[in-house]
C-alpha positions in Angstrom: 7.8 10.1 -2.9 10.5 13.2 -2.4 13.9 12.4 -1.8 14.9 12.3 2.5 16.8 15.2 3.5 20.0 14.1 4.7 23.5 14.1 4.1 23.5 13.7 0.7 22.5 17.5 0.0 24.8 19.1 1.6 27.4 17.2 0.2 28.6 19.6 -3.0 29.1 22.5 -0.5 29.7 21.6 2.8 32.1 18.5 2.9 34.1 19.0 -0.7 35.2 22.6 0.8 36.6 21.1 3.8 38.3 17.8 1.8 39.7 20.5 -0.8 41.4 22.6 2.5 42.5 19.2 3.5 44.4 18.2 0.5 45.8 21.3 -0.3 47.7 20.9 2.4 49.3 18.1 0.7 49.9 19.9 -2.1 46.7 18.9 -4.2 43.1 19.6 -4.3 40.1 18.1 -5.4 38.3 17.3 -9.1 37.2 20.2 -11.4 37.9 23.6 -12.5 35.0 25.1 -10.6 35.8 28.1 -7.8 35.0 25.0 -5.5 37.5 22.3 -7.5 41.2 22.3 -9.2 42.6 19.5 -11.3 44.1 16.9 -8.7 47.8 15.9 -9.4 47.3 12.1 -7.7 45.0 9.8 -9.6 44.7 7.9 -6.2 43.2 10.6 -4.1 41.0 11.3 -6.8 39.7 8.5 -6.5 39.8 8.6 -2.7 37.5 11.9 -2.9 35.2 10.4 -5.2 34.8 7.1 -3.2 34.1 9.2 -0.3 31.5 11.2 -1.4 29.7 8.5 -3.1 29.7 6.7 0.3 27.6 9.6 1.7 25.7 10.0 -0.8 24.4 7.2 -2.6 22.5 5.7 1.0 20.2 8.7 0.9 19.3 8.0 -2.7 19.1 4.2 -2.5 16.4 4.5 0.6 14.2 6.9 -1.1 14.4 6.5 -4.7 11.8 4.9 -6.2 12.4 1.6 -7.3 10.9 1.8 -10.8 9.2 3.2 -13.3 5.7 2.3 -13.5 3.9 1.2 -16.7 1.1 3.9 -17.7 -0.7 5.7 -20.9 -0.2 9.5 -20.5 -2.5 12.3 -21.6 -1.6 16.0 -21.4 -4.3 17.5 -20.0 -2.9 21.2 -19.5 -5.2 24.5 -18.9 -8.5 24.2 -20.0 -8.5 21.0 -21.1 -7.9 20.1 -16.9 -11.8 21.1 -16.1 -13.3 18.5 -19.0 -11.1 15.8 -18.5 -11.7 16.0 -14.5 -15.4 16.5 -14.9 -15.6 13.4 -17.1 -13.0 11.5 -15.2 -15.4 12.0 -11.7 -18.7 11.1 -13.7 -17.5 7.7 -14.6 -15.9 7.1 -11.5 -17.3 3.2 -10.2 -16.1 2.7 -6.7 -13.3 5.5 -5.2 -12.4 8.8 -5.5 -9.3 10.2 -3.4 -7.6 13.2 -3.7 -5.3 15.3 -1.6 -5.7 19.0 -2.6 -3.5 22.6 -1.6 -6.4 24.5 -1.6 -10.3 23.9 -3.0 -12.3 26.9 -3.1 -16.2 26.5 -3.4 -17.3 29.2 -4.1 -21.1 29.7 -4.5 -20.7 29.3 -8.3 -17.8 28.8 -10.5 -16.3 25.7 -11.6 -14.5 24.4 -8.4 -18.7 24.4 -6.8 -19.5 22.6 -9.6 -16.5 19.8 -9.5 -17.6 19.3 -5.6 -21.0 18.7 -7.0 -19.9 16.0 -9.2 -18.1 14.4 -5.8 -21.8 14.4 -4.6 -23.2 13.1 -7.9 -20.9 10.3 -7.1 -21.3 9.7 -3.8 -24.9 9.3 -4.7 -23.6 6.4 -6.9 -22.0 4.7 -4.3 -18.5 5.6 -4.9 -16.8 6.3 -1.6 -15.4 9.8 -1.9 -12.2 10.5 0.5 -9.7 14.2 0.6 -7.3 15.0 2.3 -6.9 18.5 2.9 -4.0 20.9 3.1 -4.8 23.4 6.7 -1.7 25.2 6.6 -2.6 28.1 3.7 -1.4 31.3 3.2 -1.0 34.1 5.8 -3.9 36.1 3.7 -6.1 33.0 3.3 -8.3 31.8 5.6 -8.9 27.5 6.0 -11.2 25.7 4.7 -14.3 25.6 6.5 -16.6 22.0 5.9 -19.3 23.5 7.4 -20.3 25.4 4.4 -22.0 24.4 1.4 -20.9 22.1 -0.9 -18.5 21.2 1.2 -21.2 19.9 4.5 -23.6 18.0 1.7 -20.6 15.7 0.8 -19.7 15.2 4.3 -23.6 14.5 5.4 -23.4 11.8 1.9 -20.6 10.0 3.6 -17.6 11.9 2.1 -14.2 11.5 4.5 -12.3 14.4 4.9 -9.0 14.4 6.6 -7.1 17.3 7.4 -3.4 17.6 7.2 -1.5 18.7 10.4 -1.5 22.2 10.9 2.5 22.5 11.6 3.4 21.1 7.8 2.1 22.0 4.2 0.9 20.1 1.9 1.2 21.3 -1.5 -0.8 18.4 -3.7 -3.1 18.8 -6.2 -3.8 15.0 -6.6 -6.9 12.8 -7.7 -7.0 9.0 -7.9 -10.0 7.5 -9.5 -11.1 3.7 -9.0 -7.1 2.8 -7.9 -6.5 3.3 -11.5 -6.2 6.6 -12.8 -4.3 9.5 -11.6 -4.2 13.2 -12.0 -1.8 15.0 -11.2 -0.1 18.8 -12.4 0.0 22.0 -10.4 -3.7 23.1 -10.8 -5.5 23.7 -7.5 -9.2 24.0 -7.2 -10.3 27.6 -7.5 -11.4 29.4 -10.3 -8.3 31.2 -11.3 -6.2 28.5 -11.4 -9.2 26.2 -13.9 -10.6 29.3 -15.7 -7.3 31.6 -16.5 -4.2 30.2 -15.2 -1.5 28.7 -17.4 -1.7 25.1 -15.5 0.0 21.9 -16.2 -1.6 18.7 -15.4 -1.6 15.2 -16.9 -3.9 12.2 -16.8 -1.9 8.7 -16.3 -3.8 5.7 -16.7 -1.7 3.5 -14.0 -3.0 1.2 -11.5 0.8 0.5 -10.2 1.2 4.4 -9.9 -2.4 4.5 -8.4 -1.0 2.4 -5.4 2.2 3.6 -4.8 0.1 7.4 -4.5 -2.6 5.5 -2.3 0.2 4.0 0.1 1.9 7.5 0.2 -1.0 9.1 1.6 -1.4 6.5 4.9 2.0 8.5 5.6 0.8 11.4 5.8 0.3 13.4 9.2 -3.3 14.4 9.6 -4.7 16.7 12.1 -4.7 15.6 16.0 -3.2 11.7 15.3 0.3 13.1 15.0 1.2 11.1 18.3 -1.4 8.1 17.8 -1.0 4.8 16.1 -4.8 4.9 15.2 -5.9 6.6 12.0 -9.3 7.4 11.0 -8.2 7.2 7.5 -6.6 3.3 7.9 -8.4 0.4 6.5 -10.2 -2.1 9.4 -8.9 -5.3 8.4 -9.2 -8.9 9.3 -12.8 -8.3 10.3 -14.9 -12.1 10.8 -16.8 -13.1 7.6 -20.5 -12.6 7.4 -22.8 -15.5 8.8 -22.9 -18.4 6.3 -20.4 -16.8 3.7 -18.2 -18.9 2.0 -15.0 -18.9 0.5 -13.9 -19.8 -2.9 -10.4 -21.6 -2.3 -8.3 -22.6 -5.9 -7.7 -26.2 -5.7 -4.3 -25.8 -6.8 -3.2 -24.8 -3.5 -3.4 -28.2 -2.3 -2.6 -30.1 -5.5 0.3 -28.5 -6.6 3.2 -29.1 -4.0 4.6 -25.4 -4.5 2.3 -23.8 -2.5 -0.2 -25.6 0.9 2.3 -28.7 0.8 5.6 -27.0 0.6 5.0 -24.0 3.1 3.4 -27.5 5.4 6.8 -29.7 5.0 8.6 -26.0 5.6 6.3 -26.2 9.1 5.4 -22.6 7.7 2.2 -21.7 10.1 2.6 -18.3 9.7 2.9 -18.2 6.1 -0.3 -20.4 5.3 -2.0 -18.3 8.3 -0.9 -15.0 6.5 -2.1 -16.3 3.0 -5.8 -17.3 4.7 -6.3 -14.0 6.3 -5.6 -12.4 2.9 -7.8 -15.0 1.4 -10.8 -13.8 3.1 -10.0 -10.4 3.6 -10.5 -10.1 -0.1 -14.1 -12.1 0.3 -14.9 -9.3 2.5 -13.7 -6.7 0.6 -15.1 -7.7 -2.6 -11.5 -6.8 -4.4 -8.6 -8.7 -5.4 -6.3 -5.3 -4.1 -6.3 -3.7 -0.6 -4.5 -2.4 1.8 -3.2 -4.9 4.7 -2.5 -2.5 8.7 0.7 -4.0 9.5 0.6 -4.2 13.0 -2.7 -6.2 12.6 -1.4 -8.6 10.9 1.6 -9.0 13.0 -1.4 -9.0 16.3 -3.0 -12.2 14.4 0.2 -13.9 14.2 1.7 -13.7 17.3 3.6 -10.7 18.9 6.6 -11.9 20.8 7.1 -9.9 24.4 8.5 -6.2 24.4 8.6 -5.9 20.5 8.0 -2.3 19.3 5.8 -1.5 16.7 8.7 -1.3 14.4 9.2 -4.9 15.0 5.6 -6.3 14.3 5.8 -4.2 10.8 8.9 -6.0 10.1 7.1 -9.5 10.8 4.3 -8.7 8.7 6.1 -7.0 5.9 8.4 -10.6 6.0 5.6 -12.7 5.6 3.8 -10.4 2.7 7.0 -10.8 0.9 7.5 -14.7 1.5 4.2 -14.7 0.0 5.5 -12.7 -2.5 8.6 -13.7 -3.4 8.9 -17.4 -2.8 5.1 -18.5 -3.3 4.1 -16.0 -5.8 0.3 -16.3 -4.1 0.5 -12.7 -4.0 1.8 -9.2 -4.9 2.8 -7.0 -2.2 4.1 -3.0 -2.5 5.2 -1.6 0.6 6.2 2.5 1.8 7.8 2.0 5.0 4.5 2.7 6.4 1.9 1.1 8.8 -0.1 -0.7 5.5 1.0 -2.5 2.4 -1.3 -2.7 -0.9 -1.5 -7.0 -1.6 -2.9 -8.0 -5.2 -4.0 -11.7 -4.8 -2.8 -13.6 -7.5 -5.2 -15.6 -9.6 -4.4 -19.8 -10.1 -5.6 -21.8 -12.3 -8.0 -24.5 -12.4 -11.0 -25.1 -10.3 -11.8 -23.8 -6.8 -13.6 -25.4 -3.2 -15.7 -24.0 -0.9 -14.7 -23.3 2.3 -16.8 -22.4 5.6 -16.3 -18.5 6.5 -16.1 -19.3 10.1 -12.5 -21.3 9.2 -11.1 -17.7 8.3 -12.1 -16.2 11.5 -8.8 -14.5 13.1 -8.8 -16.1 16.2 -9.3 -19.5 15.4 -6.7 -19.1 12.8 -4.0 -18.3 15.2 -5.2 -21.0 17.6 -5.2 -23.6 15.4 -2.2 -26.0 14.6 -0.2 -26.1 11.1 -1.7 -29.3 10.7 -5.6 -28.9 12.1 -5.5 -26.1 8.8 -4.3 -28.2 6.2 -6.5 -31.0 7.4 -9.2 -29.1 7.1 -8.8 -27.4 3.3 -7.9 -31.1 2.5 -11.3 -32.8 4.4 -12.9 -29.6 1.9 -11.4 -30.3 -1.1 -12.2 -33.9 -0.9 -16.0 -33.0 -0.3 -16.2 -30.8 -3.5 -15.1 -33.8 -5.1 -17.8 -36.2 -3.7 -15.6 -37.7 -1.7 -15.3 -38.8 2.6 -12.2 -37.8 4.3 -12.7 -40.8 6.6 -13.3 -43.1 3.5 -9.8 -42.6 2.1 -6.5 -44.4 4.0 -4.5 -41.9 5.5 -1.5 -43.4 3.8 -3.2 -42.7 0.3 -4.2 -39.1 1.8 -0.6 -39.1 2.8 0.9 -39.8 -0.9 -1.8 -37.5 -2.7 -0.7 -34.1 -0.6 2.6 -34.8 -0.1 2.8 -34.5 4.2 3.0 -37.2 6.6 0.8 -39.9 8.1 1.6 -38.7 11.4 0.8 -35.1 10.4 -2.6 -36.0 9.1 -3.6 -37.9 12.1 -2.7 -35.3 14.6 -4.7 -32.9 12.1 -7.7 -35.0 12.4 -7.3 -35.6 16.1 -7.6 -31.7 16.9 -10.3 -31.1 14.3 -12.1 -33.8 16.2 -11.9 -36.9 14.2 -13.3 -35.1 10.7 -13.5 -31.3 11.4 
């Protein structure tokens, strides 16, 4: 993630000069013994200056900056050792390959022809194959054109490519492999730069570095959605469940207190809602990471009148991190973007079954707080052989920790049973 461009920058040239004019007019000047700074004869405007510049300074950093380092295994993989590494790094690829590249140049033969084979070679696997393209090149260099070979195979295979908006460069030379591993250095794809080039590139094993790359490229302007919310490249979330699927709930959630119980005495709808959506959305996915469209998940939940889409991100990326934070159901990363990457947490103990049609979106938002948690609790009960309408409500009551009153009103909507 680079650094904004703000204030902050300017600061060493532009704002000490005119604070050093300034004091010198009271007789002293500014820290250092620079052309720019002289020793200051008052520890108290030193101070002042200092204080001052920090001010300025520090919000540019603190927005940007990243966070923290990320936990990873490193290897060097510099010159020619970039083409073997990367050739065996795409042939063991399992489910995604993304990368967002300067320039590729595929020729008819060469290395860089034979790499974009390997992308078919993978594609043929199954592994979804996405780049992002830069389309701003050189003044000599003409742009890529994807209706030449290799480049048309991979798109005919399913390949997504997205181009980069014409009016800004992009200067990456970046793969991720299976949201794990990551390469990254200055080499682009042409046969110079693999074959005689001095290059340097490394190979980090990092799934947390993996994401924060994966979330930086839904920021990045592509080619005629510069002014749309819609992006070919965003994830379609939230999508009903297959006929007859089911869903594999932890029983925890509704034994231990902490988590169904607490956000249910807490009258947290939105929270449990939140946690469902994510529930299933990793059912359908297959994986226990993906990325979560903000606005989406604002839509589901409810968007008050005349909010901007600013505001339904801010809802969403509030609920993720309740989630997150006080339930610790999930892990979510977020980029000031339109998505966030969620890593459901794993419980432990058993698991229910649950109907797939409970986890539909709308009826989700239409039913109550209470209609919900009656219904994981009439599910739980079954997968222990037992009959919701066999057990007193004040028992029911006392086991899950809500209220009689609650209960009945959850059975009334659900119909008397669900």
């Amino acid at each position: 993630m680079t650094r904004r461009r703000g204030l902050c920058p300017k600061i060493p040239k532009a704002y000490p000069l005119k604070l050093n004019k300034l004091l010198r007019k009271n007789g002293t000047v500014p820290f250092g013994d620079s052309p720019y700074f002289s020793p200051l004869k008052s520890n108290r405007l030193r101070t002042v200056s200092l204080l001052i510049v920090l001010a300025l300074c520090l919000p540019a950093f603190a927005t940007d900056q990243p966070s923290e380092f990320r936990p990873a295994k490193v290897r060097d993989i510099s010159d020619r050792s970039y083409e073997p590494a990367v050739i065996q790094l795409l042939d063991s690829a399992k489910e995604s390959i993304v990368m967002s590249m300067y320039l590729i140049k595929a020729d008819e033969s060469g290395p860089v022809y034979l790499l974009v084979k390997d992308l078919e070679e993978a594609l043929d696997r199954g592994v979804s194959v996405e780049i992002y393209l830069n389309t701003h090149p050189m003044p000599d260099m003409p742009p890529v054109d994807l209706t030449t070979q290799p480049f048309k195979t991979i798109i005919d295979k399913g390949a997504k490519i997205y181009k980069f908006t014409p009016n800004v460069r992009m200067h990456d030379k970046l793969i991720i492999v299976d949201n794990r591993y990551v390469v990254d250095g200055s080499v682009n794809w042409s046969v110079s730069a693999i074959k005689s080039n001095y290059e340097s590139a490394v190979l980090i094993d990092s799934p947390e570095l993996a994401k924060d790359k994966l979330i930086r490229l839904r920021n990045f302007p592509l080619e005629g959605h510069e002014k749309k919310d819609e992006r070919p490249d965003r994830p379609e979330a939230f999508k009903p469940l297959p006929a007859g699927a089911m869903v594999e709930v932890p029983s925890e959630l509704m034994n231990n207190r902490s988590y169904m119980p607490a956000m249910h005495a807490s009258s947290a709808d939105q929270d449990m809602t939140t946690y469902l959506l994510l529930s299933a959305e990793s059912v359908r996915t297959g994986k226990r990471e993906f990325f979560v469209p903000l606005e989406e998940l604002s839509a589901i939940l409810g968007v008050r009148p005349k909010w901007t889409t600013t505001e339904m991100r801010q809802q969403a990326m509030g609920e993720l991190r309740t989630l997150d934070a006080r339930y610790k159901l999930i892990d979510a990363n977020f980029s000031h973007s339109k998505d966030a990457w969620v890593k459901m947490r794993e419980l432990p103990g058993e698991t229910f079954k649950v109907s797939g049609d409970f986890f539909d979106p709308e009826r989700l938002a239409r039913m109550s707080l209470s209609a919900k948690f009656v219904y994981l609790m009439k599910a739980l009960l079954e997968s222990e052989g037992k009959s919701i309408g066999s057990i007193r409500v004040s028992d029911l009551a006392r086991r899950f920790g809500v209220s009689r009153s609650s209960i009945r009103a959850g059975l009334k909507e659900l119909g008397g049973g669900g």
